[in-house]
TORKOLGU-586066 format. One record per residue (C-alpha): chain; x, y, z. Coordinates in steps of 0.1 Angstrom, whole numbers, plus 2048, in hexadecimal, padded with zeros to 3 digits. Layout:
BEGIN
NODE chaine   X   Y   Z
NODE      A   X   Y   Z
...
REM end
This chain:
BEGIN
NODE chaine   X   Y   Z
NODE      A 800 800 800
NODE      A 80A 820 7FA
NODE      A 80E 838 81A
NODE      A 7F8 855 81E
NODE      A 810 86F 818
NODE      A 832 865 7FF
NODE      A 850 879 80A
NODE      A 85D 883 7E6
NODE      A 883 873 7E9
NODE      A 88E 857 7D3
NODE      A 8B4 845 7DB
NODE      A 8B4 823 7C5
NODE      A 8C5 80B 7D6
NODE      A 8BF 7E4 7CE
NODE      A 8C7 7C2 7D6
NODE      A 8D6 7B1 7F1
NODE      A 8EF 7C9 807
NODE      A 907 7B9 81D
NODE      A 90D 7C7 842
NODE      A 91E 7E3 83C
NODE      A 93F 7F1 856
NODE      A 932 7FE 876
NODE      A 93E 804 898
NODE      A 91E 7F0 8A7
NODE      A 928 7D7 8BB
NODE      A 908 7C5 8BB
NODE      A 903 7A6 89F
NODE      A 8DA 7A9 8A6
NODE      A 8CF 79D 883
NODE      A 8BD 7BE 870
NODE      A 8AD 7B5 84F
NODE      A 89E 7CF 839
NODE      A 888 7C6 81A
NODE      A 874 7DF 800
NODE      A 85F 7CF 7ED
NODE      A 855 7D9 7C9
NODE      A 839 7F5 7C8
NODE      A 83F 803 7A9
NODE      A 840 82A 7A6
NODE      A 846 829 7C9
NODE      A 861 813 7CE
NODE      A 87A 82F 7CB
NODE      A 86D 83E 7E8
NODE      A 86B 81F 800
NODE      A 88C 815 7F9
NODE      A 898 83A 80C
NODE      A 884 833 828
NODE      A 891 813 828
NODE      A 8B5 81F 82C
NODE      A 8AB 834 848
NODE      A 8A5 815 85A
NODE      A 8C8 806 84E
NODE      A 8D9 823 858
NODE      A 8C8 824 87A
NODE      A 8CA 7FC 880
NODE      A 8F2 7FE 872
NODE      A 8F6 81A 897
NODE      A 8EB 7FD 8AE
NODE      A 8F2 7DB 897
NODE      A 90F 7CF 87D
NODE      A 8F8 7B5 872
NODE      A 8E2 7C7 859
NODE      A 8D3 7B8 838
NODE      A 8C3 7CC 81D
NODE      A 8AE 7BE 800
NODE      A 89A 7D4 7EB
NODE      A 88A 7D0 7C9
NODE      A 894 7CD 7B5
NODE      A 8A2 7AC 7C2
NODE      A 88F 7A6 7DA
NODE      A 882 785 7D1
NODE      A 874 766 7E7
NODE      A 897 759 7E6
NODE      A 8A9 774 7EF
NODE      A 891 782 80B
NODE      A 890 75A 81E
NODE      A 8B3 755 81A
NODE      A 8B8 77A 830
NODE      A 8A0 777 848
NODE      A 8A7 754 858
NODE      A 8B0 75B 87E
NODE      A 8A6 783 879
NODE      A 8A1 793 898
NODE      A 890 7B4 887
NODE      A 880 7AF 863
NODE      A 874 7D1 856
NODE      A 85F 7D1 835
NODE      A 850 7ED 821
NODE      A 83B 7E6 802
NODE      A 81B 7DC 7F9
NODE      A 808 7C2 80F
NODE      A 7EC 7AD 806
NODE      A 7D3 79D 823
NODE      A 7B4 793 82B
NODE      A 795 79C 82F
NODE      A 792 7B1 814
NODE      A 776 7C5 806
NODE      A 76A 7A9 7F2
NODE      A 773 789 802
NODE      A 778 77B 825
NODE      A 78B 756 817
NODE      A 7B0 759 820
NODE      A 7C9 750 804
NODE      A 7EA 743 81A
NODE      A 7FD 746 7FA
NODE      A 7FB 767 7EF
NODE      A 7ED 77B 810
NODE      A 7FB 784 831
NODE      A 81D 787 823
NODE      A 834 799 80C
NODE      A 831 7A7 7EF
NODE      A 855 7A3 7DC
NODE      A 869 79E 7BC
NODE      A 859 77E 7A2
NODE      A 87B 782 796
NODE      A 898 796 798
NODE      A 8A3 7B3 782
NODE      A 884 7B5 773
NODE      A 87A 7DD 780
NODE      A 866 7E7 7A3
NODE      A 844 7DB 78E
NODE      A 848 7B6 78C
NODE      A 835 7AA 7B2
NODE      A 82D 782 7BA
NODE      A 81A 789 7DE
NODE      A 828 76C 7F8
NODE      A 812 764 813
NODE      A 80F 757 831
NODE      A 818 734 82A
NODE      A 837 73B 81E
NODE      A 842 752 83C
NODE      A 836 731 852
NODE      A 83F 717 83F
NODE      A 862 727 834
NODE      A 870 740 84B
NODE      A 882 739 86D
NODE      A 885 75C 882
NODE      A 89A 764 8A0
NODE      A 88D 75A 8C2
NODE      A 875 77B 8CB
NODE      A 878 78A 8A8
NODE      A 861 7A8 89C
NODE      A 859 7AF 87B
NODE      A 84F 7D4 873
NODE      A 837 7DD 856
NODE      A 83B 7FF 846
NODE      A 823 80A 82C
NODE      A 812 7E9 826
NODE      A 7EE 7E4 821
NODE      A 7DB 7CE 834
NODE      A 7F5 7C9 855
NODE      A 7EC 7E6 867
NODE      A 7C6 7DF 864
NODE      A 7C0 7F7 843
NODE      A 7B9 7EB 819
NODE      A 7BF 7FB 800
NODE      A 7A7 817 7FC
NODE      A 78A 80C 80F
NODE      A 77A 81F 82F
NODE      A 77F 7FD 846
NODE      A 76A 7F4 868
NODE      A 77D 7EA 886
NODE      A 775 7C9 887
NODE      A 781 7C4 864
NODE      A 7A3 7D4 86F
NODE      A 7A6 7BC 88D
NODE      A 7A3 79D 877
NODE      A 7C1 7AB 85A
NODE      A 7D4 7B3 87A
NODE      A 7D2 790 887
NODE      A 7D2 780 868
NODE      A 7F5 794 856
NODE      A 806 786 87B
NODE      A 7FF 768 87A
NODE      A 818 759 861
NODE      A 837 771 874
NODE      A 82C 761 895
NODE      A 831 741 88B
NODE      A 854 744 878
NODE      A 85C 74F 8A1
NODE      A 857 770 89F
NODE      A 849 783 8C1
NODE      A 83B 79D 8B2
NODE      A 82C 7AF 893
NODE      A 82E 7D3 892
NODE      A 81D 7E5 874
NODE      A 81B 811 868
NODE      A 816 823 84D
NODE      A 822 840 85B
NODE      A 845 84C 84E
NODE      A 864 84E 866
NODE      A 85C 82D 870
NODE      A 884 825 872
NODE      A 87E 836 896
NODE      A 875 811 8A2
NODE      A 897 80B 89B
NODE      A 8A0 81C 8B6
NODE      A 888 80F 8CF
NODE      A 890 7F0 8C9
NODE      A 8B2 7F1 8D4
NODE      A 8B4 812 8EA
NODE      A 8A6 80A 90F
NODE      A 891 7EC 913
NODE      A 86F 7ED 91A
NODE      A 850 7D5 90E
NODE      A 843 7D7 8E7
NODE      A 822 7E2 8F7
NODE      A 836 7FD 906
NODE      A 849 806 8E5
NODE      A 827 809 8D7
NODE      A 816 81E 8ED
NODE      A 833 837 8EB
NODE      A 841 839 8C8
NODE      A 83E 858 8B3
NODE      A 821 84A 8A0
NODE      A 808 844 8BD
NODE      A 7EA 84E 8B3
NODE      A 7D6 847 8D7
NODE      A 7BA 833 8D0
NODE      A 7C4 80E 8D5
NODE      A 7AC 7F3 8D0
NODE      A 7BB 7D6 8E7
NODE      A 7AC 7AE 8DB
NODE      A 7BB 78A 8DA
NODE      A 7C3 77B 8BF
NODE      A 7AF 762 8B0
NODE      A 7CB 754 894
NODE      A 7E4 754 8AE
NODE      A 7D9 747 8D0
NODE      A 7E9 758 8F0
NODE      A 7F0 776 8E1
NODE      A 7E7 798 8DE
NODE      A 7DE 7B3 8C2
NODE      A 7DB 7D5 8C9
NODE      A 7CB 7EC 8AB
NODE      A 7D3 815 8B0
NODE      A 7BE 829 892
NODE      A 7C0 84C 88A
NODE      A 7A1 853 89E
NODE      A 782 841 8AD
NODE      A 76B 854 895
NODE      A 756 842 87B
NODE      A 76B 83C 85E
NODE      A 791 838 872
NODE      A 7B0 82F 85F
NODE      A 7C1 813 869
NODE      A 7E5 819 865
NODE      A 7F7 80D 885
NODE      A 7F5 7EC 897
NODE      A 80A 7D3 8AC
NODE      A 801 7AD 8B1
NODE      A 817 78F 8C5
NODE      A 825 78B 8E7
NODE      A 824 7B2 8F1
NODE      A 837 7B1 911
NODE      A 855 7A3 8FF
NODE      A 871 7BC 909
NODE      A 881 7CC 8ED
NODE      A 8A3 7C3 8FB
NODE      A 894 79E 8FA
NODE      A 88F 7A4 8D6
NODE      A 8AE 7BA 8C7
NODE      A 8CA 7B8 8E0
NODE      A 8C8 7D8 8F1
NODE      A 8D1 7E2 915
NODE      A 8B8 7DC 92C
NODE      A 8AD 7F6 944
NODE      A 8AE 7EA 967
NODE      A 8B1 80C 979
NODE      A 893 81D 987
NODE      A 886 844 979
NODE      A 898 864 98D
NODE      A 879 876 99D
NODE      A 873 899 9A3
NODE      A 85F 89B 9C7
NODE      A 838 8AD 9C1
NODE      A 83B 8CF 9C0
NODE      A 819 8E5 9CD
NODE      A 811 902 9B9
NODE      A 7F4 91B 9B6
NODE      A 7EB 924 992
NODE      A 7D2 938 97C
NODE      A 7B8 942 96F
NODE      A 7A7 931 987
NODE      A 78C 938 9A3
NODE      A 78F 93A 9C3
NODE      A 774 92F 9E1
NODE      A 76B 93B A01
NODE      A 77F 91F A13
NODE      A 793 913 9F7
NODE      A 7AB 915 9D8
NODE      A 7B6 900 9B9
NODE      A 7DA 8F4 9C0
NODE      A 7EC 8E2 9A5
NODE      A 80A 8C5 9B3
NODE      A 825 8BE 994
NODE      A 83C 8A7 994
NODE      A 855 898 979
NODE      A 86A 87A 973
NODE      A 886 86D 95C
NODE      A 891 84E 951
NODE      A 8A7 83E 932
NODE      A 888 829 929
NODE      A 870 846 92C
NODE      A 84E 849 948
NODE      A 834 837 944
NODE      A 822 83C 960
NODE      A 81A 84B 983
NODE      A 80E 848 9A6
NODE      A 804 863 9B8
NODE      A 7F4 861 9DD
NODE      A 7E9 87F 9F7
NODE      A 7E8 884 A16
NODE      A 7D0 89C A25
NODE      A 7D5 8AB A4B
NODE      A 7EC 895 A51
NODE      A 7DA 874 A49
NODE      A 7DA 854 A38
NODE      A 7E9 855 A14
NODE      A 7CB 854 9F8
NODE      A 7CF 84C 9D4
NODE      A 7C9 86B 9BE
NODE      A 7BA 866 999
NODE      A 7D3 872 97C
NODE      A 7C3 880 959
NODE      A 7D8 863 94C
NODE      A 7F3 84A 95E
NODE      A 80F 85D 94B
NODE      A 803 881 959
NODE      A 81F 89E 96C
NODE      A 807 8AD 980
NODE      A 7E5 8AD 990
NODE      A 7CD 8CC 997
NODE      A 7B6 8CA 9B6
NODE      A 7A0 8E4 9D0
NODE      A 7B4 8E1 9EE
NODE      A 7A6 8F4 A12
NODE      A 7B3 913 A1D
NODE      A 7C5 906 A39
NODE      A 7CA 8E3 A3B
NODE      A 7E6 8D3 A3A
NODE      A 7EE 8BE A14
NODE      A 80D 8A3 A0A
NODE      A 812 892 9E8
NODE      A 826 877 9E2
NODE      A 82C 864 9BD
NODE      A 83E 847 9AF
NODE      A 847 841 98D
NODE      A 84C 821 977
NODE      A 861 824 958
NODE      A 859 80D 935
NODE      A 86F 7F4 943
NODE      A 859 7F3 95D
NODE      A 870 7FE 97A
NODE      A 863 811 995
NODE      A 86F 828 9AC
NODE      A 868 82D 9CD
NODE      A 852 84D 9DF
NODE      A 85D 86E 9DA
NODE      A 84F 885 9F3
NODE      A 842 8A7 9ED
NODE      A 846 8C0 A0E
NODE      A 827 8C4 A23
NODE      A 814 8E7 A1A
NODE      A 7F1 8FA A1E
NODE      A 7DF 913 A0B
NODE      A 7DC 932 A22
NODE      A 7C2 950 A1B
NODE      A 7C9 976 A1F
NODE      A 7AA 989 A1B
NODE      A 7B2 9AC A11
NODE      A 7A0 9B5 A34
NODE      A 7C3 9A7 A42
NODE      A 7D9 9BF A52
NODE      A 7F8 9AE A41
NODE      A 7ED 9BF A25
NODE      A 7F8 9E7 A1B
NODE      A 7E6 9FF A07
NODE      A 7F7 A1B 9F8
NODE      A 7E3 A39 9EA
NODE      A 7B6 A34 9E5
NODE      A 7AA A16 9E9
NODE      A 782 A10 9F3
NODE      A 775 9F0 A07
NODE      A 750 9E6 9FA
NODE      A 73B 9CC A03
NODE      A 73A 9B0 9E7
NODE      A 728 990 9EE
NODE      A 740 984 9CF
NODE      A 75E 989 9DE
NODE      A 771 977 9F8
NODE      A 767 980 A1C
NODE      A 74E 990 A0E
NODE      A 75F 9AF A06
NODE      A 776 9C2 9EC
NODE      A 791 9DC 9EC
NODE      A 790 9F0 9C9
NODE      A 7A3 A10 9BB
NODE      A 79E A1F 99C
NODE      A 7C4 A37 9A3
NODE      A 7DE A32 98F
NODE      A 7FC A29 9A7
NODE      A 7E9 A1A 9C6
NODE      A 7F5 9FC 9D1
NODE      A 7ED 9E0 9E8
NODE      A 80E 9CB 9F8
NODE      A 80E 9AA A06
NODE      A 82E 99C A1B
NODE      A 831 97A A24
NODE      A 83F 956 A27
NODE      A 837 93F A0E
NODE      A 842 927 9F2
NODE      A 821 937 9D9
NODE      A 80F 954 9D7
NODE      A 7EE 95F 9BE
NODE      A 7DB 97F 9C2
NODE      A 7B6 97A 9C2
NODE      A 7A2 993 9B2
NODE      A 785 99B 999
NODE      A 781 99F 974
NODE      A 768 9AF 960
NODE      A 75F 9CB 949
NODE      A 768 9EB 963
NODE      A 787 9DB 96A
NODE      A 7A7 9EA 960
NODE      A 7CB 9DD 966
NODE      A 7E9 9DB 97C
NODE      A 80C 9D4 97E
NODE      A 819 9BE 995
NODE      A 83D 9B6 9AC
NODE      A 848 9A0 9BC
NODE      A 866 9A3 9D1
NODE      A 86A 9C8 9C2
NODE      A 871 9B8 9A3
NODE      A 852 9C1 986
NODE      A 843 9A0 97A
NODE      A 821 9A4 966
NODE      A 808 9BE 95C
NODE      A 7E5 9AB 966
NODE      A 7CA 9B7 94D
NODE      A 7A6 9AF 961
NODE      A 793 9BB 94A
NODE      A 776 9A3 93A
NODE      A 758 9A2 927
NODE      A 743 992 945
NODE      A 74C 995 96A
NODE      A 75B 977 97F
NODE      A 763 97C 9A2
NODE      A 77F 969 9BA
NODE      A 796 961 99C
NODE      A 7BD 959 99E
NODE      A 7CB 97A 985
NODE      A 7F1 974 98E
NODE      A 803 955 99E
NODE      A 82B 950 9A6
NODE      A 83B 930 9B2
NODE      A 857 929 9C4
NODE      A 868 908 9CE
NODE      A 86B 90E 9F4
NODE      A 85A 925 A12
NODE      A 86C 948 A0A
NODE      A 863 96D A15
NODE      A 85A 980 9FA
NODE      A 842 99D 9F1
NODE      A 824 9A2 9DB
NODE      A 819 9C6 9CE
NODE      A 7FA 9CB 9BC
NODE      A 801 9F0 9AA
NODE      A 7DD A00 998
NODE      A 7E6 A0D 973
NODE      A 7C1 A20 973
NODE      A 7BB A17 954
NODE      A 7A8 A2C 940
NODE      A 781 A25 93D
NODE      A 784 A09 952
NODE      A 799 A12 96F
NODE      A 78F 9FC 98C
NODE      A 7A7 9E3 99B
NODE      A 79A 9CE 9BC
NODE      A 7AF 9B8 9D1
NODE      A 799 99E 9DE
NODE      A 7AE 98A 9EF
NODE      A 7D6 976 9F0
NODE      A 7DA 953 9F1
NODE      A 7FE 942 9FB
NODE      A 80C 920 9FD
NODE      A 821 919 A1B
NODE      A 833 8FC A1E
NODE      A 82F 8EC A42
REM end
């Protein structure tokens, strides 16, 4: 099949290639094929060498064929005891639009040379039977399809249902599985030689691979296979609308490590963790007894993070699972009390599936300063109203340019609560002397205890907060409503 968008190269290369010199020290068995596709050929055969240059980094045992040589002959003879077997070109399998009888001969297999010599037009399709019948892989082999129809779940040119994808999927496996490989792994998507690199850069599972390679689409169909019993296909379409294409796919044993399957060091250490860190944020409202806090955290790893743990404790109590958006998510946003005491705590688990062990975040509490507070100074007019909206019930508002309101205290956050709507104007605001943001609170509709400004820091500090009025013209007013801190117990 032809891939959804050709990159407009051509390098001609054919035949069989011999490893060529490399300082690789590893002898995992690489074989490339392209198979011919006529117009196209040209094309496949540079992405082809972008997987040969990429295997030839990690392996000196790298085998090219490509039409036009690549006949039956040539292809079997290379990819006895192949570890990785990558093919682009067309692919022919079954179901398809008018039939549902499988042809072992001619389907579920490769497409290649009837003879050699003969131009990138001359195909004989070789099916499953030979692949089982004929072809003896490494132990835990993968074979990776690029740009064939039919293996990933798509035809050619049809709008396909899902359960018509599931059976090609199972079906283009099932010869590869039993010649011993582990896994079949099929794209259309170009820069597909980045599995290359999986494969033998840190280990973690196939499933894993999948999940996280570039061309992830997100919306994984997980089913066992029916051709193959014991394992386990996994279909991943462009979307879960009507009409999806099916254009990535992976089908075998998927917790096979890919060290298991090309040689590559496996990854026993577990991810460096970054402790939760608490910190307010905007725009956001505020309540009467409480604030949105968000708790970030961060991890690193050779393998990469696959997921994380995150618990809380709240007043000093028992630890309690919090939900994540998604098992791979940095941070969570929740309404903490004014006053009460918070911890969070995470782990992480790496691809490899190592985990690390708890990091702590520091003990801290949201802590309210309604503008009523003493704490606070006002420099120049400001006028206290009563405003059932506002925090405490009250607001303090100036419409003069240059009057300020100045908050000193101890703290790892601070926001300044306030109120936005069409008679508001702006302010500058400092913090520590220095001149951080102008705060524009003015809106088409009026909302009332919102966050305007917010600054972190990563431990309990001293600092200062001044709210300066611009009185800006035609909309002047400026209200502090209220400040809210972090403070780190």
């Amino acid at each position: 099949m032809l891939a959804a968008a050709m990159a407009a190269l051509a390098l001609v290369i054919g035949g069989l290639s011999q490893p060529a010199t490399t300082s690789a020290t590893s002898t995992t068995k690489v074989v490339i094929i392209v198979g011919p596709t006529e117009g196209t050929t040209s094309a496949y055969r540079t992405d082809a060498n972008l997987f040969y240059t990429t295997a030839l980094k990690y392996t000196s045992n790298v085998l090219r064929i490509y039409s036009p040589n690549a006949t039956w002959a040539a292809v079997s003879q290379a990819m006895q005891g192949a570890s990785v077997v990558v093919y682009l070109g067309h692919g022919s399998g079954t179901p398809t639009p008018t039939s549902t009888t499988l042809d072992p001969t001619h389907q579920d297999g490769f497409g290649l040379n009837a003879t050699a010599n003969a131009g990138d037009s001359n195909a004989l399709y070789y099916g499953e039977s030979y692949i089982r019948n004929y072809i003896h892989l490494a132990p835990h082999a993968i074979v990776i399809f690029n740009h064939a129809c039919y293996a990933a779940g798509n035809s050619a040119g049809s709008v396909d249902t899902l359960s018509v994808a599931e059976k090609r999927i199972d079906n283009y496996a099932s010869g590869f599985l039993a010649a011993g490989a582990d896994a079949v792994l099929a794209t259309d998507y170009y820069n597909a030689h980045h599995y290359i690199d999986y494969l033998f850069g840190p280990s973690q599972s196939l499933d894993s691979m999948f999940h996280h390679a570039y061309d992830y689409q997100g919306h994984v169909t997980t089913y066992a296979s029916t051709r193959t019993p014991g394992t386990t296909n996994e279909a991943d379409p462009t979307s879960t609308s009507t009409g999806p294409l099916f254009y990535h796919s992976i089908a075998g044993n998927l917790g096979t490590l890919t060290s298991t399957v090309a040689g590559g060091a496996a990854d026993t250490k577990a991810p460096t963790l970054a402790a939760p860190q608490p910190l307010l944020y905007g725009r956001t409202t505020a309540g009467d007894t409480s604030i949105p806090v968000q708790s970030r955290w961060s991890a690193s790893d050779a393998s990469g993070i696959a997921s994380y743990v995150v618990e809380r404790s709240t007043a000093g109590g028992a630890w309690a699972s919090v939900s994540l958006p998604s098992v791979g998510s940095t941070s969570i946003n929740q309404r903490l009390t004014f006053g009460t005491t918070y911890r969070y705590v995470v782990k992480a688990t790496d691809r490899a599936g190592n985990t690390s062990g708890w990091s702590y975040g520091a003990s801290f509490k949201p802590l309210l300063t309604d503008q009523t507070s003493s704490a606070i100074g006002w420099a120049g007019w400001w006028s206290t109203s009563a405003a059932s909206s506002g925090l405490g019930g009250s607001l303090r508002s100036t419409t003069a340019a240059g009057a300020s309101a100045s908050y000193t205290f101890v703290g790892s956050s601070i926001a300044w609560i306030a109120t936005t709507g069409p008679t508001r104007g702006a302010a500058k605001v400092y913090v520590d002397g220095a001149y951080k943001a102008t705060v524009n609170l003015n809106a088409a509709a009026a909302s009332w205890k919102q966050v305007v400004y917010w600054f972190n820091w990563t431990a309990n500090g001293t600092h200062t907060i001044k709210v300066v009025g611009l009185g800006t013209a035609g909309h002047p007013s400026v209200d502090v409503d209220a400040f809210v801190r972090l403070y780190r117990t």
